[in-house]
C-alpha positions in Angstrom: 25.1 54.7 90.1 25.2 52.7 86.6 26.4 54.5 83.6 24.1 53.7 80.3 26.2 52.8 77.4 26.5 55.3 74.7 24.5 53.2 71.7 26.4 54.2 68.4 24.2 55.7 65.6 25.8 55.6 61.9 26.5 58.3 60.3 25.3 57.3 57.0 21.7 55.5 55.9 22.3 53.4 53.0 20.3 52.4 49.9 21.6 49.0 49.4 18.8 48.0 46.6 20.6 50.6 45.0 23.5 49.3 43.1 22.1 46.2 42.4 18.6 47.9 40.7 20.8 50.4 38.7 24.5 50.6 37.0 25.2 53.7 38.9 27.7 56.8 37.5 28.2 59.6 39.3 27.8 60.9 43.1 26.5 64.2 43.9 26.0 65.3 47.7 22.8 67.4 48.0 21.5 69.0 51.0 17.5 67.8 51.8 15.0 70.2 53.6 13.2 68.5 56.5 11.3 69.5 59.3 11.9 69.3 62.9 10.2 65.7 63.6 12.2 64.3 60.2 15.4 65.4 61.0 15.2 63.6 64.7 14.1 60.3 62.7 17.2 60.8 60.1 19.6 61.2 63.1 18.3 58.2 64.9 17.8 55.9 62.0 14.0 56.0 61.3 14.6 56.5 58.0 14.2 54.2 54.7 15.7 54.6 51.1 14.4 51.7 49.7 12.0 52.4 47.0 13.1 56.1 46.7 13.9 58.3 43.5 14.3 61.7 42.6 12.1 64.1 40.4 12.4 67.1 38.8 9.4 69.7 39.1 9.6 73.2 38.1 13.5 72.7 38.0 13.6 71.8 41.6 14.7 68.5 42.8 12.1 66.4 45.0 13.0 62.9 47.0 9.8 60.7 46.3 9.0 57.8 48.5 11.5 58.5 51.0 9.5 56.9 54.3 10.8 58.6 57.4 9.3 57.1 60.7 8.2 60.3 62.7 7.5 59.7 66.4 4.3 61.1 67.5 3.8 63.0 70.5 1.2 61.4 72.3 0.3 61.2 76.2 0.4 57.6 77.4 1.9 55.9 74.2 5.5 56.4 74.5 7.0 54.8 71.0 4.3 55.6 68.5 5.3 56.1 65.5 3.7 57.6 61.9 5.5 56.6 58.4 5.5 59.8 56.3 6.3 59.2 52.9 5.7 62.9 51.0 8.0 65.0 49.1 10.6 66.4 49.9 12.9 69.6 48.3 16.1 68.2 48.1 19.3 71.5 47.6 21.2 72.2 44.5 22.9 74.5 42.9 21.5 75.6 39.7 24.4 74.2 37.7 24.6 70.7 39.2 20.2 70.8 38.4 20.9 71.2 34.8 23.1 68.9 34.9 20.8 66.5 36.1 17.8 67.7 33.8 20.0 66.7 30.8 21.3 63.4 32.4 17.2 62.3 33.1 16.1 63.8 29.4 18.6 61.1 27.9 17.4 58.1 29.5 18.8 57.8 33.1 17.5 57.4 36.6 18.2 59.8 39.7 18.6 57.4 42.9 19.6 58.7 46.7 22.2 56.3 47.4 23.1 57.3 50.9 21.4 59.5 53.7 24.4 61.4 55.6 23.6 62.3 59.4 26.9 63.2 60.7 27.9 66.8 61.4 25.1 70.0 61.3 23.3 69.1 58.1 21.8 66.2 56.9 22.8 65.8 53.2 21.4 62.7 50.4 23.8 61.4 48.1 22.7 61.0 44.3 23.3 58.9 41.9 23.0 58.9 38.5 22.2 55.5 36.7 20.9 53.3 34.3 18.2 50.7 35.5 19.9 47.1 34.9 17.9 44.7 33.5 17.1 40.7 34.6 20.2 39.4 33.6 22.4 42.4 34.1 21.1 41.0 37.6 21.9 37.7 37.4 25.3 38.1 36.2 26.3 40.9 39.3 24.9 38.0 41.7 26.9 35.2 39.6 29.9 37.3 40.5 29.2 38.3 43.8 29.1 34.3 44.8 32.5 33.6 42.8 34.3 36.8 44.4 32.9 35.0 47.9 34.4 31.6 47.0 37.7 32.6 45.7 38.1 34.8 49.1 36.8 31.3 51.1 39.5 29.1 48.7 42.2 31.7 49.6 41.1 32.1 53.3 41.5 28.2 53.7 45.2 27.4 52.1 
């Protein structure tokens, strides 16, 4: 008998686009209310953040452009898959919404950073930030390629 090896999942679904679309401030760990087909396609990595932001309506928080790849249920095709891009409610407190209805009244973004699948719940991590501009973006990639050179220069003496 052959033992199938276990295939590591990660426990968190990053928004890499992120941090280099927006000078990014604070972190705030929300919980996010899925359905039953949604939460399997968080916990096995169906999910993208690229894209995504966060709304306010009727002082609720909504994730927006969030695509989760749901697997349908079909006879005979065993991997289809739907992309399902809606809202969804994402969970505050009341406190930490007002806090981010003053943040997004004076100018900033909200951004889900992170999708966290490990333990019970599946939480979102947002961040608030200011969207960088062209050469705000220039200048972060300028510096990304010295920071690799000087870390080549000091890996070679």
């Amino acid at each position: 008998m052959v033992k199938k090896a276990k295939v590591k999942k990660p426990n968190a679904i990053t928004n890499r686009r992120a941090s280099f679309d927006y000078a990014l401030e604070e972190d705030l760990v929300v919980g996010i209310a899925l359905t039953g087909m949604e939460t399997r396609a968080a916990r096995d990595s169906h999910v993208q953040l690229k894209g995504s932001f966060v709304t306010i309506r009727d002082n609720e928080l909504w994730l927006n452009n969030a695509s989760f790849s749901l697997k349908l249920n079909e006879k005979g095709n065993t991997n289809a898959r739907s992309i399902d891009t809606s809202p969804r409610k994402l969970l505050a407190k009341r406190k930490q919404i007002d806090n981010l209805i003053t943040r997004k009244q004076s100018g900033m973004s909200i951004i889900p950073t992170k999708l966290l699948t490990n333990g019970r719940f599946i939480k979102v991590v947002i961040a608030v930030g200011k969207g960088k501009k062209n050469y705000d973006k220039r200048e972060t990639l300028k510096r990304r390629d010295q920071e690799r050179d000087t870390k080549r220069a000091l890996k070679n003496i």
